[in-house]
N, CA, C and O atoms as a MOPAC input file, in Angstrom:
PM7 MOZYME 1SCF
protein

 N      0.85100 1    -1.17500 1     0.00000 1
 C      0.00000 1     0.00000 1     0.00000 1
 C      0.89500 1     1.23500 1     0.00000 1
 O      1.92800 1     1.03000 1     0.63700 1
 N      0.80500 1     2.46100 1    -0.52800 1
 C      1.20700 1     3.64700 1    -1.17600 1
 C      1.12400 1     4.83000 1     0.21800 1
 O      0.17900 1     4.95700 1     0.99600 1
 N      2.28000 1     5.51400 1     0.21400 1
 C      1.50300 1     6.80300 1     1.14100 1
 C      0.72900 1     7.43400 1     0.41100 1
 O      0.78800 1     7.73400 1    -0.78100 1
 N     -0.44400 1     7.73500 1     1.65900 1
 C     -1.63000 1     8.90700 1     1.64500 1
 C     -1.01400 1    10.46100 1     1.72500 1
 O     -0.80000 1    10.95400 1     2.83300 1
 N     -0.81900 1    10.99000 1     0.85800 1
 C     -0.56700 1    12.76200 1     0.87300 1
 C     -1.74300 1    13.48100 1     1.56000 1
 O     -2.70100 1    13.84700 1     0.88000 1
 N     -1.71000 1    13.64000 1     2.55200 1
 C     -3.05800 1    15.14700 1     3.49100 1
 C     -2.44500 1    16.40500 1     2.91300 1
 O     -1.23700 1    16.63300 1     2.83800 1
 N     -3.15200 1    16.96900 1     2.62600 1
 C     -2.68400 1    18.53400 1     2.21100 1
 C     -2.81600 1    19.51700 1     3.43500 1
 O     -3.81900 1    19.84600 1     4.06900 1
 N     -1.75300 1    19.81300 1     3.54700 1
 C     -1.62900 1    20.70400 1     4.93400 1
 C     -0.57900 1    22.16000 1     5.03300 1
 O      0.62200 1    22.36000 1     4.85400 1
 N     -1.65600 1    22.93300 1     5.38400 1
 C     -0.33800 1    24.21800 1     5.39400 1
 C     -0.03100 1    24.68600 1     6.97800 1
 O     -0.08400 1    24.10800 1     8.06300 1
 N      0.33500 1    26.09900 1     6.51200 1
 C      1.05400 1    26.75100 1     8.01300 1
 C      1.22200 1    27.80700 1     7.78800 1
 O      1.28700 1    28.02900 1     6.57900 1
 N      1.37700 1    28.95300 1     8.64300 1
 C      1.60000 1    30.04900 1     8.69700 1
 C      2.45400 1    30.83400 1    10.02900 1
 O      2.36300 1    30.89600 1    11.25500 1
 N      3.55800 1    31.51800 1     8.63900 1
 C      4.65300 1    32.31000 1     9.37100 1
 C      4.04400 1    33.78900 1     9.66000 1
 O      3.73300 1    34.54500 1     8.73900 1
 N      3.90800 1    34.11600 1    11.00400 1
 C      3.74000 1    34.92400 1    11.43400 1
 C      4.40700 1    35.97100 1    12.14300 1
 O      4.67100 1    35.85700 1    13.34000 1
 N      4.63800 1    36.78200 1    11.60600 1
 C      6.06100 1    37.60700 1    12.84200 1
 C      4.99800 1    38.96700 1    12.86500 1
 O      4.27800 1    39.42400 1    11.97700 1
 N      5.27500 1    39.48100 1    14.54500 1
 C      4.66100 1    40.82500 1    14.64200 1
 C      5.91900 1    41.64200 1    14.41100 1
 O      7.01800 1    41.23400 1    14.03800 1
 N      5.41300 1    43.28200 1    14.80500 1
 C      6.07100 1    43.81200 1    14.45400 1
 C      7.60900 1    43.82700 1    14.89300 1
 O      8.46200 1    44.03800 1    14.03100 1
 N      7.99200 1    43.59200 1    16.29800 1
 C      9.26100 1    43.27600 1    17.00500 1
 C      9.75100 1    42.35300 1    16.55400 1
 O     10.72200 1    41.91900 1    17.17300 1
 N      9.40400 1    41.76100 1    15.52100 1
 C      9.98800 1    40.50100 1    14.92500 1
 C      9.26700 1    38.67100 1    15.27600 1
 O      9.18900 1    37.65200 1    14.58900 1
 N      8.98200 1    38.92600 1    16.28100 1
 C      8.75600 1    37.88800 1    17.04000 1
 C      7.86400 1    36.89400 1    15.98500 1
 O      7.05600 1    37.18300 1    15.10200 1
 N      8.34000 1    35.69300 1    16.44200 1
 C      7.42400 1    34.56900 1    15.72500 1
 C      5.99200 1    33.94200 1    16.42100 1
 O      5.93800 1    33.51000 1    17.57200 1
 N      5.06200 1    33.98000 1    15.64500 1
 C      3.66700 1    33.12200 1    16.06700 1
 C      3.96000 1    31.52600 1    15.92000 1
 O      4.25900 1    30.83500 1    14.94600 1
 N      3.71400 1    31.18100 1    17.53100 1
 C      4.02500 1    29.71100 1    17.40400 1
 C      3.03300 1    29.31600 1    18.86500 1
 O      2.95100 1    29.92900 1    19.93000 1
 N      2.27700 1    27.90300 1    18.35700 1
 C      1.15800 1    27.40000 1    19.24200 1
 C      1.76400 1    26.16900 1    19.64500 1
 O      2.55000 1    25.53700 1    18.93800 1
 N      1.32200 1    25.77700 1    20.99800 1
 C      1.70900 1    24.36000 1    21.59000 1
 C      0.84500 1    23.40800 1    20.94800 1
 O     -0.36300 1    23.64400 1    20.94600 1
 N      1.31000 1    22.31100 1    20.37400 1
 C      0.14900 1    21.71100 1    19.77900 1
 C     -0.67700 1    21.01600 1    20.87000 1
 O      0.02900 1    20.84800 1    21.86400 1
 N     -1.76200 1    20.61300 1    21.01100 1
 C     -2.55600 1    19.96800 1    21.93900 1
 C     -3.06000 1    18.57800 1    21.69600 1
 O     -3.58700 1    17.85500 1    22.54200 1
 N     -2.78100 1    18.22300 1    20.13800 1
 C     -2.82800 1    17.45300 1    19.94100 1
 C     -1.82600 1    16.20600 1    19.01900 1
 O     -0.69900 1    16.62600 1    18.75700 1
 N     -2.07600 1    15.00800 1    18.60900 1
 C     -1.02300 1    14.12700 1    18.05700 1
 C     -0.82400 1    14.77600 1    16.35700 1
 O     -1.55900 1    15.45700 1    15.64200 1
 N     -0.12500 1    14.47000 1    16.26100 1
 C      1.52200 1    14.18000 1    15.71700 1
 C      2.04600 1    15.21200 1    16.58700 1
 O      1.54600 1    16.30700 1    16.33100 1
 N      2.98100 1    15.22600 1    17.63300 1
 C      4.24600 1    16.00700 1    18.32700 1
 C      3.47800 1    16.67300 1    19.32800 1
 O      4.06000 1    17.61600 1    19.86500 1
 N      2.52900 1    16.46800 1    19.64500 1
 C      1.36700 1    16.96200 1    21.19900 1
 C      2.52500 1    17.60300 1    22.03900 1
 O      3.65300 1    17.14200 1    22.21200 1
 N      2.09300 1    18.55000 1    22.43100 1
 C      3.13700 1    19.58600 1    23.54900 1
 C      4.46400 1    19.85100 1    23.13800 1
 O      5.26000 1    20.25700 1    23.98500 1
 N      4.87400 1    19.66200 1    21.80500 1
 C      5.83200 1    20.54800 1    20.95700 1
 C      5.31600 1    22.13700 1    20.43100 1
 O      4.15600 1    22.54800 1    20.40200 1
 N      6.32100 1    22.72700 1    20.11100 1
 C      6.06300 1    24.52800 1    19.47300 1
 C      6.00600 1    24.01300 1    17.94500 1
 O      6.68500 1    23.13000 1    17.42000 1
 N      4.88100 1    24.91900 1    17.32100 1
 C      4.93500 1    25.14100 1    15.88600 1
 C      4.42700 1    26.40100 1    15.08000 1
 O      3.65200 1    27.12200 1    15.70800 1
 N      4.61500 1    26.63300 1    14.30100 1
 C      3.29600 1    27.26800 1    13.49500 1
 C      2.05900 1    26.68200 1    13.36100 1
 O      1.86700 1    25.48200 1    13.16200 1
 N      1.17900 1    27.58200 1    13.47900 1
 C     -0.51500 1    27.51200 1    13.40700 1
 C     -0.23800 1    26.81300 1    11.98100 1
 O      0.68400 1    26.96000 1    11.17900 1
 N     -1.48700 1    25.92500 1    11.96900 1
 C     -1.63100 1    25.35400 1    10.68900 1
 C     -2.33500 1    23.87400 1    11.15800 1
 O     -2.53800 1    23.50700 1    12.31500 1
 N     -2.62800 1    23.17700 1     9.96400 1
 C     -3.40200 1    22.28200 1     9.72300 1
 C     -3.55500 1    21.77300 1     8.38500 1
 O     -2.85700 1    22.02800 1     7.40500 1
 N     -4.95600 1    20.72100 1     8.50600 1
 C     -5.36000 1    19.98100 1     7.34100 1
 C     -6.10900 1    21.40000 1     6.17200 1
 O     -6.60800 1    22.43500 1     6.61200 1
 N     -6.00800 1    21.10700 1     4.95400 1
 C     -6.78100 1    21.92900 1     3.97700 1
 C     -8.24000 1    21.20800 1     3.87200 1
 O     -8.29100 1    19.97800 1     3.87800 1
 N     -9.11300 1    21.78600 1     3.80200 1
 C    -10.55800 1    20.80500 1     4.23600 1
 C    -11.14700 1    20.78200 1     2.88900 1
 O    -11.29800 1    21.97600 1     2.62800 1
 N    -11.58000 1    20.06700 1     1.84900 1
 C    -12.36700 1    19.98300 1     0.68900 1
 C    -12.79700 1    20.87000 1     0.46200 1
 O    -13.61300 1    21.23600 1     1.30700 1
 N    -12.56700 1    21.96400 1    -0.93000 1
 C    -12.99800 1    22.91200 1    -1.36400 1
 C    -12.56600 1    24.39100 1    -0.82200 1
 O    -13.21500 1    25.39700 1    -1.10800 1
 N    -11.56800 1    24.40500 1    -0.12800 1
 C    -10.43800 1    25.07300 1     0.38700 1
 C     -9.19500 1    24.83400 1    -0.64100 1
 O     -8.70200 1    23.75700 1    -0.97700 1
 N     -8.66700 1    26.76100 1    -1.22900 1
 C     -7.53700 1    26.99100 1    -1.25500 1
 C     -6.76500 1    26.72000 1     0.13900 1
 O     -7.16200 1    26.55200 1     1.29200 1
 N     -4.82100 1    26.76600 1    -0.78400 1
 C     -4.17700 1    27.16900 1     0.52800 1
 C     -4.28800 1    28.28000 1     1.53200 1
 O     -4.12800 1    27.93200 1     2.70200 1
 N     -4.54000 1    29.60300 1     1.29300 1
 C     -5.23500 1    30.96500 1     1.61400 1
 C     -6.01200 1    30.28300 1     2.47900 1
 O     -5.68400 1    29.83000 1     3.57600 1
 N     -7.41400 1    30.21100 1     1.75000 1
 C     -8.62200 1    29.99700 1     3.12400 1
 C     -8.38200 1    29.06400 1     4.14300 1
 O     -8.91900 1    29.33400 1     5.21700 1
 N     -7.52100 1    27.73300 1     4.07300 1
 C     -7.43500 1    27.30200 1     4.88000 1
 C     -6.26500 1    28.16600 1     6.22800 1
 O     -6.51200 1    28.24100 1     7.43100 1
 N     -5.01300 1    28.71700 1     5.49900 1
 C     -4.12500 1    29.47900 1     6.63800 1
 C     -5.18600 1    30.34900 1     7.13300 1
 O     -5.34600 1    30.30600 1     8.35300 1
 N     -5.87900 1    31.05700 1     6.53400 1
 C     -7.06600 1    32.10200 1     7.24600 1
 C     -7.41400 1    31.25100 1     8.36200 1
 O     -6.91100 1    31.31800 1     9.48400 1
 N     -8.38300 1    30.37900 1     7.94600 1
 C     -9.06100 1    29.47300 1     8.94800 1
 C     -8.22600 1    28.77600 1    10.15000 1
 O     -8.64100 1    28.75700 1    11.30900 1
 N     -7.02400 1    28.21600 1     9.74200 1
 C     -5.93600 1    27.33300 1    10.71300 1
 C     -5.80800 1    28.86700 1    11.81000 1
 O     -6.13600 1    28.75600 1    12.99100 1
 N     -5.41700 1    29.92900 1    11.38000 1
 C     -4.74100 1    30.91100 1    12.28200 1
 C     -5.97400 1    31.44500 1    13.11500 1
 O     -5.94800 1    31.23200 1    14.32800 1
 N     -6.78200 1    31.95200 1    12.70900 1
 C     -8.19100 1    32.36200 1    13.51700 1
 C     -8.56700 1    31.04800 1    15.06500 1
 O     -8.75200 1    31.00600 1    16.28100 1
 N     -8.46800 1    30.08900 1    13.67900 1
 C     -9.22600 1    28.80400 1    14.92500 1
 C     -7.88700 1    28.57300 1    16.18900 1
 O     -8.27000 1    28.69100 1    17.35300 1
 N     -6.75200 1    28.33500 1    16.02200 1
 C     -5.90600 1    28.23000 1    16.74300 1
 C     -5.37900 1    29.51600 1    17.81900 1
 O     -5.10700 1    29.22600 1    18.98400 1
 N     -5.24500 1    31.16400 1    17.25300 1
 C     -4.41500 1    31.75300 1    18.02200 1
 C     -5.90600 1    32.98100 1    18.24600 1
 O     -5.87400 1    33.71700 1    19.23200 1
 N     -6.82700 1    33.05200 1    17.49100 1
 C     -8.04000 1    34.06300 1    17.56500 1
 C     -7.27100 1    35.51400 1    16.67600 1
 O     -7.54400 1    36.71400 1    16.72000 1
 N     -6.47600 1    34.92400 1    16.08900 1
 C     -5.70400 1    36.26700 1    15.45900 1
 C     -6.62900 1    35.76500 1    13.50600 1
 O     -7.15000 1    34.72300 1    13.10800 1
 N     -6.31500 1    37.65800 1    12.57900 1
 C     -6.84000 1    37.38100 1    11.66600 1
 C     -5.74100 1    37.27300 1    10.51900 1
 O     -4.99500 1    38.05200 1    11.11300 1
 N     -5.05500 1    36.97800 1     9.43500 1
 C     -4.17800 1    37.31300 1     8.96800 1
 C     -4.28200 1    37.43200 1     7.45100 1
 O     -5.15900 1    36.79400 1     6.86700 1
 N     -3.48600 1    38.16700 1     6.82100 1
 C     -3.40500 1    38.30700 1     5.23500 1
 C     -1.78600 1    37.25800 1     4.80100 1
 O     -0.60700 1    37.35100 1     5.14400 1
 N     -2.70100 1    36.14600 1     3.73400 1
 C     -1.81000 1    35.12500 1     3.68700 1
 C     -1.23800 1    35.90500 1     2.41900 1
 O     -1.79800 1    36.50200 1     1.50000 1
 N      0.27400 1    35.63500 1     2.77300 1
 C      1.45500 1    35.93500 1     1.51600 1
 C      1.94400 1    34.81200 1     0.64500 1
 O      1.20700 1    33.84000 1     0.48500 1
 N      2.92000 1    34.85300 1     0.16900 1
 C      3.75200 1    33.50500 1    -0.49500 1
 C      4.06800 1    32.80400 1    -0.22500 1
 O      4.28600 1    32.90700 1     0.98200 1
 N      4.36000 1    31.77800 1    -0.64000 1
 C      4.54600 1    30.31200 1    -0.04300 1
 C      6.17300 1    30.56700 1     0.19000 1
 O      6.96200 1    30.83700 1    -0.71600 1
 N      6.50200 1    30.42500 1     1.57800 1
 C      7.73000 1    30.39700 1     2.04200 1
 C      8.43100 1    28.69300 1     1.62600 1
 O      9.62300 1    28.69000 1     1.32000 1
 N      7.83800 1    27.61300 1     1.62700 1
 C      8.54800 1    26.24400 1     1.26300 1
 C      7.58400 1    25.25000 1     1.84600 1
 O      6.47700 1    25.46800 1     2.33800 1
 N      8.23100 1    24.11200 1     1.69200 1
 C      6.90900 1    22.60900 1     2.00600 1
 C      7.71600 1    21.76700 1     2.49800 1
 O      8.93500 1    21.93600 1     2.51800 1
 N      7.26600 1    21.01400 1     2.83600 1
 C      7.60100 1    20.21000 1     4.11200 1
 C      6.57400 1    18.72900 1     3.63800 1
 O      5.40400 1    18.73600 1     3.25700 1
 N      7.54300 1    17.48900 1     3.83900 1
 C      7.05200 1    16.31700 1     4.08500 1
 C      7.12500 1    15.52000 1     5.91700 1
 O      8.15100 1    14.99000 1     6.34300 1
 N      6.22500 1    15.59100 1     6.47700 1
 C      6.12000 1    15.04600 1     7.52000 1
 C      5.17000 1    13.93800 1     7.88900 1
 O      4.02300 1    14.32500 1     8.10900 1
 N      5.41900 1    12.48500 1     8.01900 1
 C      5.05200 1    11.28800 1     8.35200 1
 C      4.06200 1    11.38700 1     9.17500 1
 O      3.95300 1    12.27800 1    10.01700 1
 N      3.23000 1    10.42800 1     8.97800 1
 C      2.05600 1    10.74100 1     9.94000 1
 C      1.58400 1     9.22800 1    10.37600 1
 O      2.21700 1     8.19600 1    10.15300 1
 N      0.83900 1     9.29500 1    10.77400 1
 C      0.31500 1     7.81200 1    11.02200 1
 C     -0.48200 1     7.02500 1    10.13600 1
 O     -1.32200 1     7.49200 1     9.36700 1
 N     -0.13400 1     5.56200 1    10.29000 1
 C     -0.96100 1     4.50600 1     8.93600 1
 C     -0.42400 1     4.74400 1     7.54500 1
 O     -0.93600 1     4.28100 1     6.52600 1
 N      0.86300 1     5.65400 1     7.59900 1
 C      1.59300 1     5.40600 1     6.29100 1
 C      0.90200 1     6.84100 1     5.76000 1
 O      1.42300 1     7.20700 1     4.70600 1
 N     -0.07800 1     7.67300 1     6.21400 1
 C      0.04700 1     9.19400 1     6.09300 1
 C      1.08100 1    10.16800 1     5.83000 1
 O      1.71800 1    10.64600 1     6.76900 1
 N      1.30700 1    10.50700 1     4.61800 1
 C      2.59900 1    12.01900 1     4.61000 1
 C      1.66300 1    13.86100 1     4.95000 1
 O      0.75700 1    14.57600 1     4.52100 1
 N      2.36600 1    13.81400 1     5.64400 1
 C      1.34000 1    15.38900 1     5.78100 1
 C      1.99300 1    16.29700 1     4.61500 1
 O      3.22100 1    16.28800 1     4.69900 1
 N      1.69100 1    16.77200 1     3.96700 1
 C      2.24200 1    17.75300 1     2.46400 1
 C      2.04100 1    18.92600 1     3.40200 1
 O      0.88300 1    19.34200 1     3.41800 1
 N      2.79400 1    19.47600 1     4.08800 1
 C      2.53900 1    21.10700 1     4.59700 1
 C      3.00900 1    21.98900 1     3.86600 1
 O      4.12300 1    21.79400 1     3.37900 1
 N      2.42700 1    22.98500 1     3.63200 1
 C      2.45300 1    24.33900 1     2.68400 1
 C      2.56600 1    25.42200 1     3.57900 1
 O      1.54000 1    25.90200 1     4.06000 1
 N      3.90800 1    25.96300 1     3.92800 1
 C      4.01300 1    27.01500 1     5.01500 1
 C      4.14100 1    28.26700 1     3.79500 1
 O      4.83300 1    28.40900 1     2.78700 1
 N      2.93900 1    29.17500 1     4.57100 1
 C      2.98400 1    30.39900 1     4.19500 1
 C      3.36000 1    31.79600 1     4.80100 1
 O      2.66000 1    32.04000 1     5.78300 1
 N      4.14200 1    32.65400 1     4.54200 1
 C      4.18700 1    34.34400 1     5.04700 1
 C      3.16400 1    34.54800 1     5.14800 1
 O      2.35700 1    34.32400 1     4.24500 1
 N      2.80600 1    35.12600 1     6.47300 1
 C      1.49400 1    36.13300 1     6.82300 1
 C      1.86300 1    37.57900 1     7.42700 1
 O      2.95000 1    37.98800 1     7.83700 1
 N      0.41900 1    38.32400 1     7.34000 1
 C      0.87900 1    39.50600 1     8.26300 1
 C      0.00200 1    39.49600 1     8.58200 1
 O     -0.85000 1    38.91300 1     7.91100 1
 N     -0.43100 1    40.27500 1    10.07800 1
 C     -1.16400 1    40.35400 1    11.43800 1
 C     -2.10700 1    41.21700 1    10.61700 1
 O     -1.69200 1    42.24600 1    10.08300 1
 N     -3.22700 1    40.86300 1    10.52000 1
 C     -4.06300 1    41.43400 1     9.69800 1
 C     -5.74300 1    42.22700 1    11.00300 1
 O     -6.73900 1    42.84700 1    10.63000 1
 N     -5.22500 1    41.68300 1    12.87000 1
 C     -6.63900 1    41.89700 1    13.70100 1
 C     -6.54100 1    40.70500 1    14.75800 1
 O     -5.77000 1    39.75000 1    14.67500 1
 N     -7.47300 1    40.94700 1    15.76600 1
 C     -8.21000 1    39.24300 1    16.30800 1
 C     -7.02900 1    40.17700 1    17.32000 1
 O     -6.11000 1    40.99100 1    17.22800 1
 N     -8.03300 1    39.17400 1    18.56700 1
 C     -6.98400 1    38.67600 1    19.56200 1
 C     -6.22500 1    37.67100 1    20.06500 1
 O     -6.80200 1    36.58800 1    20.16600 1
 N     -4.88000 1    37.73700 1    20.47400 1
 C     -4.55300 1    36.65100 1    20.47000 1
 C     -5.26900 1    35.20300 1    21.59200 1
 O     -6.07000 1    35.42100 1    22.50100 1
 N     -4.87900 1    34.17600 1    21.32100 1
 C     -5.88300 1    33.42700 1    22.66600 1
 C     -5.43300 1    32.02600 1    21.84000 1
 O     -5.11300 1    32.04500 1    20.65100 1
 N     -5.46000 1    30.92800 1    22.58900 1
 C     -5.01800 1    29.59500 1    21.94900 1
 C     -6.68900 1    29.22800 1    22.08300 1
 O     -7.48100 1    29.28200 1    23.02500 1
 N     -6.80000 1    28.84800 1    20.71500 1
 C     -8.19200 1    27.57500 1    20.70000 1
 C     -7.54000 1    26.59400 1    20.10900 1
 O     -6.33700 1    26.42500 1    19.90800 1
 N     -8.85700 1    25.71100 1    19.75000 1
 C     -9.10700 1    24.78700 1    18.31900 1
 C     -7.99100 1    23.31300 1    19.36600 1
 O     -8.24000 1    22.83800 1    20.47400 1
 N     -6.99300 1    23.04300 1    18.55400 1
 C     -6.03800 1    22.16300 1    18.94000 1
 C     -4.90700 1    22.54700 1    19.39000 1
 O     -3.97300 1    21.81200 1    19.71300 1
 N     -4.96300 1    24.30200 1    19.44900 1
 C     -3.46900 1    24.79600 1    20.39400 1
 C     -3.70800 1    24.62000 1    21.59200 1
 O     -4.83200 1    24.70700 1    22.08500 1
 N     -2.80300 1    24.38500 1    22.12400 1
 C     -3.02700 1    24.63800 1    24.11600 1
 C     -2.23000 1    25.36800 1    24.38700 1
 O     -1.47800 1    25.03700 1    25.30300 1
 N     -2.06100 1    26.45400 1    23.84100 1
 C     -1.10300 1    27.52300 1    24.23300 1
 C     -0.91700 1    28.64100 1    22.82900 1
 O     -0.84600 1    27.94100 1    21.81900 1
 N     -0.86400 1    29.45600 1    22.63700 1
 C     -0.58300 1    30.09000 1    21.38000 1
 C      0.22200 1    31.90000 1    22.10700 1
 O     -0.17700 1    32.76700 1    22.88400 1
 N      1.45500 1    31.67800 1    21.29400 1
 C      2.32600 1    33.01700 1    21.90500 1
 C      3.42600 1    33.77800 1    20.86000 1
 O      4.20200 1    33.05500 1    20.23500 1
 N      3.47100 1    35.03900 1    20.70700 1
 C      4.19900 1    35.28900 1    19.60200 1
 C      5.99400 1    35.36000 1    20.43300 1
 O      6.01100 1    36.08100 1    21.43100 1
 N      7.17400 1    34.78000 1    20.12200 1
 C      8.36400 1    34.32300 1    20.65700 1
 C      9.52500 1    35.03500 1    20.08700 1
 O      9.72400 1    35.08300 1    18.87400 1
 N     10.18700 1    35.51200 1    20.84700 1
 C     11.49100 1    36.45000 1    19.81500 1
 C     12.32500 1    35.01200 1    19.30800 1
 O     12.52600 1    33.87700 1    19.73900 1
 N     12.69500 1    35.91300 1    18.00400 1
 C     13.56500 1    34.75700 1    16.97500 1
 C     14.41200 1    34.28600 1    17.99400 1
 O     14.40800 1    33.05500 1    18.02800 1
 N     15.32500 1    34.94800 1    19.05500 1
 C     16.48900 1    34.17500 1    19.32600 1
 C     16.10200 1    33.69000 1    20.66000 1
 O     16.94600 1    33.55900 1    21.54600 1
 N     14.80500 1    33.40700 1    20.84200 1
 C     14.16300 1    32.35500 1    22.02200 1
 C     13.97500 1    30.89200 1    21.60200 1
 O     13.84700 1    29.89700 1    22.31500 1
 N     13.99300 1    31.02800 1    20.02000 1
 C     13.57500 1    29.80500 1    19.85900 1
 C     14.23100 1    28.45300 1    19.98500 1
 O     13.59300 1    27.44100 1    20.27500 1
 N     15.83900 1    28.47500 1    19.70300 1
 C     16.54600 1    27.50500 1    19.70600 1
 C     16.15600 1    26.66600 1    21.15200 1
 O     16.47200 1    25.49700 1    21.37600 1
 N     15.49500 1    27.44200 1    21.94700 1
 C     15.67500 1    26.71500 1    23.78200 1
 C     14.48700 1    26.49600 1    23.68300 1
 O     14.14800 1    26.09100 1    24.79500 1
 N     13.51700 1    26.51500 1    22.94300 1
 C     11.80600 1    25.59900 1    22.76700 1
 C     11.65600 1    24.41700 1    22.18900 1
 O     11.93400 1    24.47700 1    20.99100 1
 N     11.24700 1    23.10300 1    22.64200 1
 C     10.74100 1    22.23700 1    22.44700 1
 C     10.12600 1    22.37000 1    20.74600 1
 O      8.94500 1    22.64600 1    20.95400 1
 N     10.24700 1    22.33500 1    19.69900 1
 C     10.01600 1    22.83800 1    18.31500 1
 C      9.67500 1    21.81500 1    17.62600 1
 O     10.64200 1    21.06500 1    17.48700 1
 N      8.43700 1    21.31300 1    16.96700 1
 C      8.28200 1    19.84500 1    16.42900 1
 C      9.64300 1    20.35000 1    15.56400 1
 O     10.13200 1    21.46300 1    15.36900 1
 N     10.08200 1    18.72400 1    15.06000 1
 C     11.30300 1    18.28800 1    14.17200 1
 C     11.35400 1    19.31300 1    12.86200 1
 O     10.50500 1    19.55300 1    12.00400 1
 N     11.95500 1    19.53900 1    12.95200 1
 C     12.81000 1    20.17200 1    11.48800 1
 C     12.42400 1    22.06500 1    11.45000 1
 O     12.62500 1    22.86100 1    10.53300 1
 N     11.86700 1    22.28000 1    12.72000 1
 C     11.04500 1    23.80900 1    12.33500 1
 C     11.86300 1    25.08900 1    12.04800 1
 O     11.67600 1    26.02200 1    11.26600 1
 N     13.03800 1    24.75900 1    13.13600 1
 C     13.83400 1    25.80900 1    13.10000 1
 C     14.45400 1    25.68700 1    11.70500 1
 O     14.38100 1    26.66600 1    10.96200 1
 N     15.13100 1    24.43200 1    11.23400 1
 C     15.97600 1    24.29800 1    10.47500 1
 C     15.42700 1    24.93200 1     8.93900 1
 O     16.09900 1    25.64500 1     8.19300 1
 N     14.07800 1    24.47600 1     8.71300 1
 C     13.43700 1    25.05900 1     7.78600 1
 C     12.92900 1    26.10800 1     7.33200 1
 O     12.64300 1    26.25300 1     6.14400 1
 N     12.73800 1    27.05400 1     8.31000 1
 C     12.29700 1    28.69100 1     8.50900 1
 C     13.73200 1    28.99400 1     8.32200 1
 O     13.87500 1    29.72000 1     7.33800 1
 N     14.95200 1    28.67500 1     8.96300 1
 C     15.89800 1    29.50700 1     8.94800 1
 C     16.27100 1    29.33300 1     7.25600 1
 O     16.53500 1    30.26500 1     6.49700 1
 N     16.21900 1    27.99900 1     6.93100 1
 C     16.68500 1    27.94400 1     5.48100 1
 C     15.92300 1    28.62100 1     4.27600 1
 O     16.35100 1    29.00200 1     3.18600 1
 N     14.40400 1    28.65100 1     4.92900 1
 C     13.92500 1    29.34900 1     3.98000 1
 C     13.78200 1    31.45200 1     3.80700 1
 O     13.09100 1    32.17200 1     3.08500 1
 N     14.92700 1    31.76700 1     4.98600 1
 C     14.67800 1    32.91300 1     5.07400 1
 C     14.16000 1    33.56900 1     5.91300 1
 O     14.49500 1    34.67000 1     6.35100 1
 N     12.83100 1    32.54900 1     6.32900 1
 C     11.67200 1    33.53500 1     7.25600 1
 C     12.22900 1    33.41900 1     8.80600 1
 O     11.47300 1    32.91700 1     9.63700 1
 N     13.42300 1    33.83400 1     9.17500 1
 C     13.77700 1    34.34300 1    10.66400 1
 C     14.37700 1    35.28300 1    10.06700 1
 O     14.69000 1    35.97300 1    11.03700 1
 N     14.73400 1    35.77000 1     9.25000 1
 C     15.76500 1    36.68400 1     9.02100 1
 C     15.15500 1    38.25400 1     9.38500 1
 O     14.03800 1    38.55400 1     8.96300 1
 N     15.85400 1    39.10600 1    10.08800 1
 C     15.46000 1    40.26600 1    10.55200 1
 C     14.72900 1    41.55100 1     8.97100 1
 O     14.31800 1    42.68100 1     9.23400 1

């Protein structure tokens, strides 16, 4: 049997001090690791509406989705690949507040992050793709 591709994005969020938007996940794959807001793309959802939707439901914030910063293959369960589509955002409203499947949601200065618990590959991939850069 073949892996299952889920279509899944994310969103890079930095306020204005730079700081990065990153939620505790609350739930499985990497439960009580740091990430970017994000999720599954739900049937009949662009990448857009779904980062809209992932960031609202998770941090209560609103955002204007930008370009696709890079993608990511991450394993999932039953032979699942999660296809994540991380996107640039900007703080577009909302308050902040963890719902949905965050149990925690907090915006983090870039050079806090190396000492956070970070699902696998997060730092390495934001930094490569640019999006920590001041």
């Amino acid at each position: 049997m073949g892996e299952r591709a889920v279509p899944c994005v994310g969103a890079v969020v930095r306020d204005a001090s730079g700081a990065l938007l990153l939620v505790r996940r609350g739930r499985p794959p990497q439960a009580g690791r740091w990430s970017v807001p994000g999720g599954r793309v739900e049937p009949g959802e662009d990448d857009a509406a779904a980062v809209r939707r992932e960031v609202r439901e998770e941090t209560g914030l609103e955002v204007v989705v930008g370009p696709l910063l890079g993608a990511v293959r991450v394993p999932g369960p039953g032979g699942a690949v999660y296809d994540v589509r991380d996107h640039a955002c900007t703080l577009a409203g909302g308050a902040l507040r963890a719902g949905d499947d965050a149990a925690e949601a907090r915006f983090v200065p870039v050079a806090d992050l190396p000492g956070l618990d970070l699902v696998d590959g997060l730092l390495g991939h934001l930094t490569a793709w640019g999006a920590l850069d001041p």
